[in-house]
N, C-alpha and C positions, 0 to 999 in steps of 0.2 A: 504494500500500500504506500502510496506519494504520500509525502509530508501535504500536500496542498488537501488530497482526500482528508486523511487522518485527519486535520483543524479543521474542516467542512463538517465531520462528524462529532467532533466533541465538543465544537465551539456552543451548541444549543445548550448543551447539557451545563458549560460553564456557567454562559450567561445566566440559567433559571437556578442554580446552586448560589450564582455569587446577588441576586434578587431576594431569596427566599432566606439563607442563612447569613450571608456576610454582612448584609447592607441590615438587616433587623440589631443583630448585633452590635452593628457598631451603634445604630441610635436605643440601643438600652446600655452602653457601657456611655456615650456621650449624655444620658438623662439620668445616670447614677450621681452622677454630679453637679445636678441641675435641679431648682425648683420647677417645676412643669404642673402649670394648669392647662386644662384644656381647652384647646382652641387658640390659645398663644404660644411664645417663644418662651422658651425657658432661662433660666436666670443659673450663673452659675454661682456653689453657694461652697466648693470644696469638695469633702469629706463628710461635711453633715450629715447627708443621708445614711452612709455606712456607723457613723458614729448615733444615728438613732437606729438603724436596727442592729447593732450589734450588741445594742446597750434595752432593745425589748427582750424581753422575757420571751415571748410570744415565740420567737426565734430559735432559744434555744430548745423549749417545746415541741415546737414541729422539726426541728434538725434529730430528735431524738425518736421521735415517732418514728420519721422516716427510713431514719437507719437502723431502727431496728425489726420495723415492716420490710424492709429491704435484705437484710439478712434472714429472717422467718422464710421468710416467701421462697431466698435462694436455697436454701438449703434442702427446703421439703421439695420445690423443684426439681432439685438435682438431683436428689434420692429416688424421690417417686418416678421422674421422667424415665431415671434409669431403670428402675426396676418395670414400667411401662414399655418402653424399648424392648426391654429384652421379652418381655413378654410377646408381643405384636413379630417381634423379629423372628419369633418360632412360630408364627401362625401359614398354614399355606394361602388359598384361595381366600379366604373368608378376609388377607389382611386391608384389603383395598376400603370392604364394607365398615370394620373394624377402625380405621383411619378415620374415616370418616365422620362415623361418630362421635370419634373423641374432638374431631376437629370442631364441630359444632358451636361451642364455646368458644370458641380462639377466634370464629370467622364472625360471631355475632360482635354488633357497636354495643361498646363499653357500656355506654348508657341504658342501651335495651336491656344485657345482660344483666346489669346492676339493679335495675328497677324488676327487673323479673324473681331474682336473687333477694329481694327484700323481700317478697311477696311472701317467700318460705318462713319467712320469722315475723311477719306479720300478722296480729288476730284477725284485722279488718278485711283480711283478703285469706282468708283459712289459716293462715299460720301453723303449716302442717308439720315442721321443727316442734314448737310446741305441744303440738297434740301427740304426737311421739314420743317426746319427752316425758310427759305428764303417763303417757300411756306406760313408758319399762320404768318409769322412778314412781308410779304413782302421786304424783303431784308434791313428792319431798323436795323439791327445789323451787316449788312455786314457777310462776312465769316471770323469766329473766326480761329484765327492758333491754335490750338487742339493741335500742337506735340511743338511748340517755345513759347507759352507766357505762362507765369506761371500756370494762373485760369483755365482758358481751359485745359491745361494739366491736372489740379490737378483735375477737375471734371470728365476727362475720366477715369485716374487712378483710381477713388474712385468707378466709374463705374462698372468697369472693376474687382475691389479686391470685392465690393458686387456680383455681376452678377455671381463670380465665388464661393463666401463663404454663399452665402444666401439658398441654397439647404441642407448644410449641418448641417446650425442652424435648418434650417424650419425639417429637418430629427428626430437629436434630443430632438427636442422640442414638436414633435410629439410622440415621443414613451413617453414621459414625461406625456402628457396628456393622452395616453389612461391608464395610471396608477391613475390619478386622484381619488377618490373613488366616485362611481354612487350617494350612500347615503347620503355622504357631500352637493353635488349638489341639491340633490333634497329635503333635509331640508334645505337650501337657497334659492332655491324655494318658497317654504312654507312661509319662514319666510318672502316673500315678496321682496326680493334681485332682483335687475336689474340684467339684464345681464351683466352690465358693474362690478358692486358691487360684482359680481357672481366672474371675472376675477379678480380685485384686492384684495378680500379677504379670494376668497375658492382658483382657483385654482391657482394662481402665488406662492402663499405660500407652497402650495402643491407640486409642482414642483421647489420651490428656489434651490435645488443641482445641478437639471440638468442647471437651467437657470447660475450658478457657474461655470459646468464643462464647457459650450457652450465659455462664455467669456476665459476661461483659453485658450482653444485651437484657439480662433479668434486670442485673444492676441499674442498665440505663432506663428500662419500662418501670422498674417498681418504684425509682424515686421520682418520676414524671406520673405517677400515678396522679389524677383531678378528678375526671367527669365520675367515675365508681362511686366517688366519697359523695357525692350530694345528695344522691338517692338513701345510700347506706351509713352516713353519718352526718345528718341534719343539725348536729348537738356537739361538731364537731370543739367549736371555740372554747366548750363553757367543759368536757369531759378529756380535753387533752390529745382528741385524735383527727388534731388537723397538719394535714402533710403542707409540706413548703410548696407543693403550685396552688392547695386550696388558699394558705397565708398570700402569697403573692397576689394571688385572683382579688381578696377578699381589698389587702391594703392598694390595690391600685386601681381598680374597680369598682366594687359591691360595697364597702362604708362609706360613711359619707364624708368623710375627708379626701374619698380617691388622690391618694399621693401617689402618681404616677412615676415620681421620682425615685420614693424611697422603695416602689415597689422594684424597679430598675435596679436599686442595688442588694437589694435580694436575689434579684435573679441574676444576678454577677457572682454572689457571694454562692449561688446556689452549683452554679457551673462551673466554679472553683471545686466545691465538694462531691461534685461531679466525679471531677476528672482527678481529685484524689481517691475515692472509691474503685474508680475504673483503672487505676496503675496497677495493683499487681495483676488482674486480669492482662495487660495488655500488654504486660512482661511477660506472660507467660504465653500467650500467643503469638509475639514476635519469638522467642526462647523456641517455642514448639516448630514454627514457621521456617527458621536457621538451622534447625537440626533436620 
């Protein structure tokens, strides 16, 4: 291919890349440092804004939900997906309909998912969790508030971010395995190897990049987690389970101070911790990538 080809074909893809991500960016890292009301120019004011939300409470709150939503989610993920894989990976004919299935969740919007997902721990729409519950405990735990009390919340939420991310590990992690090589396996075999030995030393080693790229991308969905939480945590503010895009949404939008500004250095501060979550992933996927 001509160099003249080659920039005919990548040049679209530049221009809607450097529209959609580079040019937004720079006007939230230029309005981090700006008084911004809307519909005027903004006022440049320093560091102020970083020094009031670094100095809300609020901040530190949602930085701790998230991360620790974000760790919950990756782990059961990455366990369940895999033990999901390998299951799906022994199936013959049936795997296409099987896939399928499970894909359901993963291809449904966030929001219909969520609002559907509430439905289940809802009385006013059967709240079939409930009646369940009440049904094998006999009514010793009473009905838990699921949308006001902290625990209960946080365990639908966590529900709710697997239920909808665990199709896409289990996907993953499947094409990972059927790369595996036959002949590793079956000289493990040989050599007498459990099935279990089989998994922690032929093939998760065999597959360590993709089990790398999997966590990068949980990482990056579970702390962008928003539209889930509105349906499934209306009470977020007042019970501790608002993640940093519902805080960002809320200060630079939804109150009625809309600080457009300070919300701008949240979302600076937020893609900083971003991208400190996402390093040893990305160590370990260029690591895995060179070898």
């Amino acid at each position: 291919m001509r160099r003249r080809q080659f920039w005919a074909l990548v040049a679209p893809s530049v221009v809607v890349m450097f529209g959609f991500m580079l040019v937004p960016l720079y006007r939230t890292l230029r309005w981090s440092f700006e008084r911004v009301n809307y519909g005027e120019a903004g006022t440049f004011i320093g560091l102020a804004n970083y020094q009031a939300a670094l100095s809300d409470p609020r901040l530190g709150r949602a930085v701790v939900f998230t991360i620790g939503l974000t760790v919950v989610v990756g782990v059961v993920c990455l366990v369940l997906g895999y033990v999901l894989a390998t299951l799906v990976n022994g199936l013959g004919r049936a795997r296409p309909v099987v896939l399928g299935i499970l894909l359901i969740s993963y291809v449904s919007p966030h929001i219909v998912g969520a609002v559907a997902f509430s439905w289940l721990f809802d009385s006013n729409f059967g709240g079939i969790v409930d009646y369940l519950l009440n049904a094998v405990t006999g009514g010793a735990f009473g009905e838990p508030l699921w949308f006001t009390s902290t625990w209960p919340n946080r365990l639908i939420i966590v529900l709710n971010v697997v239920w909808f991310m665990l199709p896409f590990s289990m996907l993953l992690i499947l094409a990972g395995l059927q790369g595996v090589s036959a002949e590793m396996m079956e000289a493990a075999q040989i050599d007498g190897a459990s099935p279990l030995q089989r998994h922690l030393y032929v093939i998760v080693p065999s597959i360590r990049g993709v089990l790398g790229f999997v966590v990068l991308i949980l990482t990056m969905d579970v702390v962008r987690v928003f539209d889930s939480l509105i349906p499934l945590a209306p009470q977020s503010l007042t019970n501790g389970n608002e993640s940093l895009m519902v805080y960002i949404y809320r200060v630079a939008f939804a109150e009625a101070t809309r600080n457009l500004g300070l919300g701008s250095a949240i979302s600076v501060l937020t893609i900083l911790l971003i991208l400190v979550l996402l390093l040893p992933s990305i160590r370990s996927v260029v690591k895995e990538a060179r070898a």
